[in-house]
N, C-alpha and C positions, 0 to 999 in steps of 0.2 A: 504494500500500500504506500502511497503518496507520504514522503516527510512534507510535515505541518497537515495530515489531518485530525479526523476526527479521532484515530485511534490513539493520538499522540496527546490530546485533548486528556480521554480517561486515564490516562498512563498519568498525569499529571494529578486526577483529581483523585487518582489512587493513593498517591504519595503524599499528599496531602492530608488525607485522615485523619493522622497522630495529631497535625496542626490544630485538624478540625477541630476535634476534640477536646485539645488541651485548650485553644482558643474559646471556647465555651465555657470553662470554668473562669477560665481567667477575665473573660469580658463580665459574666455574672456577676461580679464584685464590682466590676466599671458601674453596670447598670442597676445596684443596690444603692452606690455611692451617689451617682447621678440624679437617685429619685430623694434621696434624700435633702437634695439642695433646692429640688422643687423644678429639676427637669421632667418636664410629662414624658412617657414611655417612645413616643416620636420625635422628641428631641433627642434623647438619647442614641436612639437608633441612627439617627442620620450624623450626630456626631462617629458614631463606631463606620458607618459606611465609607464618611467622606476621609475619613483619620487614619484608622485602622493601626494604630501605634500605642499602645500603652500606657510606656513611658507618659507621651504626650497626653493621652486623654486623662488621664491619672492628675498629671500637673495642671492639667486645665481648670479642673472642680475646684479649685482654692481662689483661681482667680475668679472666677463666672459668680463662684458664692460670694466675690468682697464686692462685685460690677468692677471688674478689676476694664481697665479700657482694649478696644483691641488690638490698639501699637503693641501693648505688653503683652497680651496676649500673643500676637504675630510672634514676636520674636524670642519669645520662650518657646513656643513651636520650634522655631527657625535654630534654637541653639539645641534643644536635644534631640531632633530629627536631623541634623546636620551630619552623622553617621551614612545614610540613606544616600546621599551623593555619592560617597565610595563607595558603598557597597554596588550603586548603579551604575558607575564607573565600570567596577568589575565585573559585573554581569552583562555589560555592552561588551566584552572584549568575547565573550563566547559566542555570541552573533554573529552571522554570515551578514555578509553585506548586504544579500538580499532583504534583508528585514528591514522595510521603510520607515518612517519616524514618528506615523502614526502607530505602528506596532512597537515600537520602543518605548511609546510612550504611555501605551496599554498597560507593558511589561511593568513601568517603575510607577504606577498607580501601585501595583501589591509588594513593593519589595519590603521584608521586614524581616527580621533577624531569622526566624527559623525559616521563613519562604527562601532568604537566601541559602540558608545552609543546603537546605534539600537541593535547589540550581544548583549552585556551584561545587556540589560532588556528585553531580549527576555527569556520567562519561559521555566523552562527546560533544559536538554542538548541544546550543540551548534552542528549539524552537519555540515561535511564539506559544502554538495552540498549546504544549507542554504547559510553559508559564502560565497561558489563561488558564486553563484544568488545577493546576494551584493553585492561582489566585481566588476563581469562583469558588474552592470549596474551602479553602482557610477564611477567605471573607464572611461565607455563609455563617459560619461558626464562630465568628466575631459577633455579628449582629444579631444572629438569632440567642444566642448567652446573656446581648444587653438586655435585650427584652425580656426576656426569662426574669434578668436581674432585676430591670424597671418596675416589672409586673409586680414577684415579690416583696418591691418592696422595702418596708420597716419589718417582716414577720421575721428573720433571721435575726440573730446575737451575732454583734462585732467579732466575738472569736473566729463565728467557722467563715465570717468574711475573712479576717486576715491568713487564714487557712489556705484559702483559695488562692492568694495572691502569689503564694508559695508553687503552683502550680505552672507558669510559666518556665521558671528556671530548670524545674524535674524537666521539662519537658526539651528545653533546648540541650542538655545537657544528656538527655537520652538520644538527641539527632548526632552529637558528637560523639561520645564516648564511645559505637564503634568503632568509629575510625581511628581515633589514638589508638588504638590497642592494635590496628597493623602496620600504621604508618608512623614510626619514631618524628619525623618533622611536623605532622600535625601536636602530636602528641607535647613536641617541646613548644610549639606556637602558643597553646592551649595554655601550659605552664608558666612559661613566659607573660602572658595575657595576664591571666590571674595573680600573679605577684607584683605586678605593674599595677594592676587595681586596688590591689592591698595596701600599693606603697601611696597613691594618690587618695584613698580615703582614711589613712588614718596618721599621715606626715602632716605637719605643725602646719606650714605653709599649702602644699600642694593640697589639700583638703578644702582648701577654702575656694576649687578651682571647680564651676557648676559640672554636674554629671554629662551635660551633652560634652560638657570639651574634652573633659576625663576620658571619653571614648573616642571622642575622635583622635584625642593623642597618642593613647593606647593602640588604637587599631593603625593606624598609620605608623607608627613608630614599628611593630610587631610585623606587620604584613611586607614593612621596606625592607626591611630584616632576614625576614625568610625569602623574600626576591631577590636578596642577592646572594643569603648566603646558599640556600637551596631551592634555583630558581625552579620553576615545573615546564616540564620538555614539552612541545608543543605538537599532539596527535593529529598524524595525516589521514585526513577522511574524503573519501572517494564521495 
C-alpha cells in the first residue's frame, strides 16, 4: 500500500494508546482544576483542544483565577512551551521534502513530549498521516479527561487529584525506559538530563531560573552533546 495512507494513519493511532490513556488521567485533574475557578465544562474543553500542553494549561489556572491580562498570559505560554520549537525543529528533519507546509504545520499542532518521543524513535521517515493517527488519538484523550474532569467537578478530595498529576511522568518514563536499556547513548542522555534538572532546581542561583528555560537549556545543552559526541548515522531509504 501507498506510504502516507490510511494504513499508516492506524499505525499511528495505534501507538498512540499509552498517550491516550495516560492523557486522560492527566487532563482529568486539568478539568477538576478548571471547574473549580469557575470555567464551564466548554471552556475547559477548548482550552485542552487548542493547548494541549500541560505544563501550560496547569500554569494558566493561576493567572485566569487573579484576571491575570493576556500579555502575561501570552508569554508565560511562550516561555514554557518554548521547548516545542526544538522538538519541531527535530521532527522537520525526518520529513521528506515532499511534505508541504501545510502538512508540517498539521504535524506541530500535536507535538508534545510523549507525541514526540513515540516520532522520533519510530525507524525510518516520519509521515504525515502517521503523525495525524497520533495526534487525533492523544488529542482525543486530552479532551475527553477535561471533560470527565469539568463534569466531576468538586465531588473528588484534592489527594486523589494530586494523584493523578503523578500520572504523566509514569507514563513518559514508561515510553523511554525501553530504550535505555538497549541503547547505552540514550541511556546516558536520559542521565545526563536528569542531573542537569536536579542541578537547576535545587542550586542557590540557577533555581530561580523559570521551568520553561530550565528545559530548554537542559535539552539543548544534552541533545548538542550527544550530536556531536554520538552523532546518529543517517538511514538510506528507497
Amino acid at each position: 500500500m501507498k506510504r502516507g495512507s490510511f494504513r499508516d494513519f492506524l499505525e499511528g493511532c495505534q501507538n498512540a494508546i499509552p498517550i491516550c490513556l495516560g492523557y486522560i488521567a492527566v487532563s482529568f485533574a486539568f478539568g477538576i482544576e478548571a471547574s473549580k475557578i469557575g470555567m464551564t465544562t466548554f471552556q475547559a474543553a477548548m482550552t485542552s483542544l487548542l493547548n494541549v500542553t500541560s505544563a501550560g494549561q496547569f500554569s494558566a489556572l493561576e493567572l485566569i483565577a487573579r484576571n491575570g491580562s493576556f500579555v502575561e498570559l501570552a508569554i508565560l505560554q511562550f516561555i514554557i512551551n518554548l521547548r516545542y520549537m526544538l522538538m519541531s525543529t527535530a521532527l522537520s528533519q525526518r520529513l521528506g521534502p515532499e511534505v508541504n507546509t501545510l502538512q508540517r504545520m498539521g504535524i506541530s499542532y500535536g507535538v508534545t513530549d510523549e507525541i514526540f518521543a513515540v516520532s522520533i524513535f519510530k525507524r525510518g521517515k516520519l509521515y504525515p498521516m502517521f503523525s495525524y493517527g497520533l495526534i487525533a488519538t492523544s488529542v482525543f484523550g486530552w479532551v475527553f479527561g477535561t471533560v470527565l474532569g469539568a463534569v466531576a467537578g468538586q465531588i473528588l478530595p484534592q489527594i486523589f487529584i494530586s494523584c493523578l498529576g503523578l500520572a504523566i511522568y509514569g507514563m513518559f518514563i514508561a515510553i523511554i525506559v525501553p530504550d535505555t536499556r538497549t541503547n547505552k547513548v540514550i541511556a546516558a542522555v536520559v542521565i545526563i538530563a536528569m542531573a542537569m534538572s536536579a542541578v537547576f532546581t535545587y542550586a542557590p542561583v540557577l533555581k530561580m531560573i523559570s521551568s520553561g528555560f530550565r528545559i530548554i537549556i537542559v535539552t539543548v545543552v544534552v541533545a548538542l552533546g550527544a550530536a556531536i559526541i554520538a552523532p546518529v548515522k543517517e538511514e538510506s531509504h528507497e
